[in-house]
N, C-alpha and C positions, 0 to 999 in steps of 0.2 A: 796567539793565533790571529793572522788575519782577517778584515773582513773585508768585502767589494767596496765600502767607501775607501780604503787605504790604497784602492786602485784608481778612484776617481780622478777626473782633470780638473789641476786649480785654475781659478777664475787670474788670468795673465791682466786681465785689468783693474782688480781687488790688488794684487798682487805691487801692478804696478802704479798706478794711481791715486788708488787708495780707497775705492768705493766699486760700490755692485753695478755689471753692467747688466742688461735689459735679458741674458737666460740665466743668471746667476739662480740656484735651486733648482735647475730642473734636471741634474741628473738626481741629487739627491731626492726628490720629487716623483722620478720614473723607478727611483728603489724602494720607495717607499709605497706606489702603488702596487708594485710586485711583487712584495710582500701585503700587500693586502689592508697597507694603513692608510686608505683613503682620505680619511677629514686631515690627517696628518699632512699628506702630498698636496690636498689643495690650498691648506694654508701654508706651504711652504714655495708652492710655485703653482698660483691661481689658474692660469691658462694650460694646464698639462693634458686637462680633460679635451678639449677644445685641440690640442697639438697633436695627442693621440686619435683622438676622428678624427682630424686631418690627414694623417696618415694612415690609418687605416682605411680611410676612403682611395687615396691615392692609391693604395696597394690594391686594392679591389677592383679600383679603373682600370688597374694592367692588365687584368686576366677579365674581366667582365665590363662591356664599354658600355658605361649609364646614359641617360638620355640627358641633356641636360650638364654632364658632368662638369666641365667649367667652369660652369654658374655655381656652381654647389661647390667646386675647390676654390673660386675668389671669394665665396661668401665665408665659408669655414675659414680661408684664409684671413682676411679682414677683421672679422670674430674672436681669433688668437693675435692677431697684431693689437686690438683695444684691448683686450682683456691684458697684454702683457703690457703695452703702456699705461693703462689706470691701475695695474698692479703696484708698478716702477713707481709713478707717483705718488701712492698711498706709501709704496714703501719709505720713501726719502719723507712726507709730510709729517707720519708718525714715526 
């Protein structure tokens, strides 16, 4: 029997390079919160918390226009762009 990871997309720069590029983990990451193993998806792709309010804020500015919004999608932005490169770099240090 099948499972959703057997359907996932492999990393073409692991693949072809030979190393992790910068969202390597995060689908397995987004399967792993949706199933409900939280400590599991943040240590497997730190920023996922921070990707998803990202997104969910996005989604919410469609239909309801926040005051401020912007400012709030560059900061949440900026916030997953650190968190995913000091991820990157702890991941290659250790």
């Amino acid at each position: 029997m099948s499972s959703l990871e057997d359907f996932m997309l492999p990393c073409l720069n692991k693949q072809i390079l030979g190393f992790d590029c910068l969202g390597c983990g995060f689908q397995r990451a987004f399967f792993l919160v949706v199933h409900g193993d939280f400590i599991a998806a943040f240590k497997m792709y730190p920023a996922i918390y921070s990707l998803i309010l990202l997104s969910l804020f996005i989604g919410l500015n469609i239909f309801f226009k926040f005051k401020h919004s912007n400012k709030i999608i560059k900061v949440l932005a900026i916030v997953s762009i650190c968190i995913i490169i000091v991820s990157y770099i702890f991941k290659f240090i250790n």
